[in-house]
C-alpha positions in Angstrom: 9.3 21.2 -3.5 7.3 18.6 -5.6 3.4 18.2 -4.2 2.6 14.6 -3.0 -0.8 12.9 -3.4 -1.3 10.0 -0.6 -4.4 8.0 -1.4 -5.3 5.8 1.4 -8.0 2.7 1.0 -10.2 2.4 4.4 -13.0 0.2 6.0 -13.3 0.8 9.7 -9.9 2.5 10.6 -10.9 4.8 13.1 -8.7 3.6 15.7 -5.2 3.1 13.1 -6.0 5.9 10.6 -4.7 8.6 13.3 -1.2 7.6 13.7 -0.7 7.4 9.8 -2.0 10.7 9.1 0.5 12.4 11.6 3.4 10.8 10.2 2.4 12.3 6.9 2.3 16.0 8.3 6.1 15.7 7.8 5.9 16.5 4.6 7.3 19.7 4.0 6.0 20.7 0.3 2.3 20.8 -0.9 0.4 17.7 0.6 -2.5 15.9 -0.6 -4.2 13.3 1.7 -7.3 11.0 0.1 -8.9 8.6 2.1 -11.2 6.1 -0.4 -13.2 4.8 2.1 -15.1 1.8 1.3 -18.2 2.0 3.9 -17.0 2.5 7.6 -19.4 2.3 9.6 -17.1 3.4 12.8 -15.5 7.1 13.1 -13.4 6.3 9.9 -14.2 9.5 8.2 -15.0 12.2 11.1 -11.2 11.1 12.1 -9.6 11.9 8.3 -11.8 14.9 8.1 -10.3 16.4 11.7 -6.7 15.7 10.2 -7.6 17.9 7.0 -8.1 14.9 4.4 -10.0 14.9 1.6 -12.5 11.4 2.3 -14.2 9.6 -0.2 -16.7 7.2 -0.5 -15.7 4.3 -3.1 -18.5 3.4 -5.8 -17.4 -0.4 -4.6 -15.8 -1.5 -1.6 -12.3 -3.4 -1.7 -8.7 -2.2 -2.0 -8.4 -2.1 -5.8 -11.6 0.0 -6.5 -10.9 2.3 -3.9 -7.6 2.8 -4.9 -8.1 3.7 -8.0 -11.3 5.4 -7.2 -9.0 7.7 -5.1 -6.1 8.0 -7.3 -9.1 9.1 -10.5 -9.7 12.1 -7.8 -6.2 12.9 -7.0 -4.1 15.9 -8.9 -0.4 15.7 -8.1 2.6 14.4 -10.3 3.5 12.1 -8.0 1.2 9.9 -6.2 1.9 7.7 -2.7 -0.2 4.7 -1.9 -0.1 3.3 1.3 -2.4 1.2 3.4 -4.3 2.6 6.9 -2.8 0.2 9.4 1.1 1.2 8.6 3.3 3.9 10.2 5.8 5.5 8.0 9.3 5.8 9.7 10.8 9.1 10.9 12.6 9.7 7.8 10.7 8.7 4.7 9.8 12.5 3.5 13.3 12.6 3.4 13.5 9.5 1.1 11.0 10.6 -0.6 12.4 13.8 -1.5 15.7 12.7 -2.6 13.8 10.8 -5.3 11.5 13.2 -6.4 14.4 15.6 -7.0 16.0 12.5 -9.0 15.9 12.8 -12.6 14.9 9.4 -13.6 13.0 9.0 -10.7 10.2 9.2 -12.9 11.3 5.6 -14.7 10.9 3.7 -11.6 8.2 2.9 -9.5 9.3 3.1 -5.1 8.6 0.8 -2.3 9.2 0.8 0.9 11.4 -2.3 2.9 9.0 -4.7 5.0 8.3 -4.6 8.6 5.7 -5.6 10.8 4.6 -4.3 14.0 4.6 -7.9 16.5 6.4 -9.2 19.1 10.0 -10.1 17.4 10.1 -13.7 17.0 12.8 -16.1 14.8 10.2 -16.9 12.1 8.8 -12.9 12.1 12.5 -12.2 11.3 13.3 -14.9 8.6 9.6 -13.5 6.8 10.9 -10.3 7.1 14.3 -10.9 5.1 12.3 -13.0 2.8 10.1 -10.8 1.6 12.9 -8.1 1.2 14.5 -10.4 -1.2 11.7 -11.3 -2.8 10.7 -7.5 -3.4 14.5 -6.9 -4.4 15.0 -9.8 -6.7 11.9 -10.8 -8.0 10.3 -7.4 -8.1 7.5 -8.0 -6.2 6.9 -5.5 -2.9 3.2 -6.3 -1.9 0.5 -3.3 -1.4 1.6 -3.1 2.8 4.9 -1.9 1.3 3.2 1.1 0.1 4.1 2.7 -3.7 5.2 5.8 -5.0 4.8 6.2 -8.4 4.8 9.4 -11.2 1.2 9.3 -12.8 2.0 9.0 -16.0 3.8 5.6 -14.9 0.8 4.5 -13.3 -1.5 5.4 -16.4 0.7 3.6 -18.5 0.4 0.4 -16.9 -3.8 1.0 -16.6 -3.7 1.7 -13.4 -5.6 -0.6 -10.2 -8.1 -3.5 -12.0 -11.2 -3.3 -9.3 -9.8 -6.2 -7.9 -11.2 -7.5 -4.2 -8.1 -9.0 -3.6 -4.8 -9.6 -5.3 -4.8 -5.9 -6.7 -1.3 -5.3 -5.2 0.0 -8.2 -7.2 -1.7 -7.4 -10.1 -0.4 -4.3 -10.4 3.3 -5.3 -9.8 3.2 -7.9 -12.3 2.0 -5.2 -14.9 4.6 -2.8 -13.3 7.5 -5.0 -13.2 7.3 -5.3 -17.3 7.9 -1.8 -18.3 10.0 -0.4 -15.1 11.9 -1.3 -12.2 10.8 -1.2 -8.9 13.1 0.1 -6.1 13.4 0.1 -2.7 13.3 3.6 -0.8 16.0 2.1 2.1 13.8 2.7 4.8 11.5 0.3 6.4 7.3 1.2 6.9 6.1 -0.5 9.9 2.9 -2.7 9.0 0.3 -3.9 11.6 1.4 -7.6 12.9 -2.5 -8.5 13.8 -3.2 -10.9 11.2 1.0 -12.4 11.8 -0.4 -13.3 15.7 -3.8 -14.3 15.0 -2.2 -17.5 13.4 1.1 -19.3 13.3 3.6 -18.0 10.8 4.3 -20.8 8.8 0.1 -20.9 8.9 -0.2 -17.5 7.3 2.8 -17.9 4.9 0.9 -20.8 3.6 -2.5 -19.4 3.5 -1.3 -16.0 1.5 1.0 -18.7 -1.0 -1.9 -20.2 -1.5 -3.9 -17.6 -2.4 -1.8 -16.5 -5.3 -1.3 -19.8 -6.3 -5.5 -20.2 -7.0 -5.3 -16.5 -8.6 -2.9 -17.9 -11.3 -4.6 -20.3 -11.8 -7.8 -18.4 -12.5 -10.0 -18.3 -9.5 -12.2 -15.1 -9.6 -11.5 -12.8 -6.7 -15.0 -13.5 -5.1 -13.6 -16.5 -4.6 -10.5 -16.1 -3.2 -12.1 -13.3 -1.1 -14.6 -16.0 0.3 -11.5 -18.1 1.3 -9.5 -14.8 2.8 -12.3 -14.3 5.2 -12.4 -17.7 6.3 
């Protein structure tokens, strides 16, 4: 059995971080967890360190440095990259290993469907089906899809830009050029906080919106500025 390398970006996910690291303990081969913390300031690392993973403190704080900070300090083959607030579904070592064992595996990168964790409402299930389709036809899964990927794919590419924001789609867009990416047929659960803090249609916008000023060539400290608003 192939060894896995997780890398997982944190900033105060003491309370999350648990549940994500048990559903990885069904792995049944040769396991590597990294957590690329990027200054928690709660129980963060005590909590990775308890469930046997290997925590590092980023240089710079934000998804795409600590990413790729943690990915620089991985060592297996094949590398999955998933965020702290998901919960990976009862069978994805078992997706995981049928493509491992795939020949061509290797060619592709590997997402996982799109799900979120909220109270089930019309417009939650429309988003959903959306962004499926989206990820399907246009190639683009987002980073709380998670991403399995052979390292030599990933080097290829050059890897995470220390991006704030928009690393995920950065990455894809580099991706989508020189492989295909495909789904796993499983869905990983991602945390619906931010989907009830606002109204759907309010969140759609706001995250459209975002892109829209990154293509056009707004620096990431400014698009993180507007994020945290």
């Amino acid at each position: 059995m192939a060894g896995l390398s997780v890398v997982i970006p944190t900033l105060e996910e003491a309370s999350r971080l648990p549940l994500l690291l048990a559903d990885l303990q069904r792995w049944p081969g040769e396991l590597e967890v990294i957590v690329s913390d990027g200054g928690s300031r709660d129980q963060t690392r005590e909590v990775a360190q308890l469930a046997g993973a290997t925590v590092l403190d980023s240089p710079k704080a934000g998804r795409g440095p600590q990413l790729r900070w943690g990915i620089d300090h991985s060592s297996h083959a094949w590398m999955l990259l998933v965020h702290a607030d998901s919960r990976l579904p009862s069978i994805w070592h078992q997706r995981v290993r049928t493509v491992l064992n795939t020949p061509e595996a290797h060619l592709s990168a590997w997402y996982f469907d799109f799900n979120v964790d909220a109270k089930r409402r019309p417009m939650l299930w429309l988003l959903e089906r959306m962004v499926n389709l989206r990820s399907r036809w246009l190639q683009r899964p987002y980073g709380d899809q998670g991403l399995l990927i052979q390292r030599q794919l990933y080097e290829r590419i050059g890897g995470y830009r220390p991006l704030a924001l928009m690393e995920d789609l950065d990455l894809v867009e580099r991706l989508s050029k020189v492989a295909s990416l495909r789904s796993l047929t499983c869905a990983l659960l991602t945390s619906g906080e931010r989907w009830q803090k606002r109204s759907m249609l309010m969140q759609a916008w706001r995250n459209a919106r975002l892109r829209w000023l990154w293509r056009q060539g707004r620096s990431t400290e400014q698009l993180l500025r507007i994020y945290r608003r």
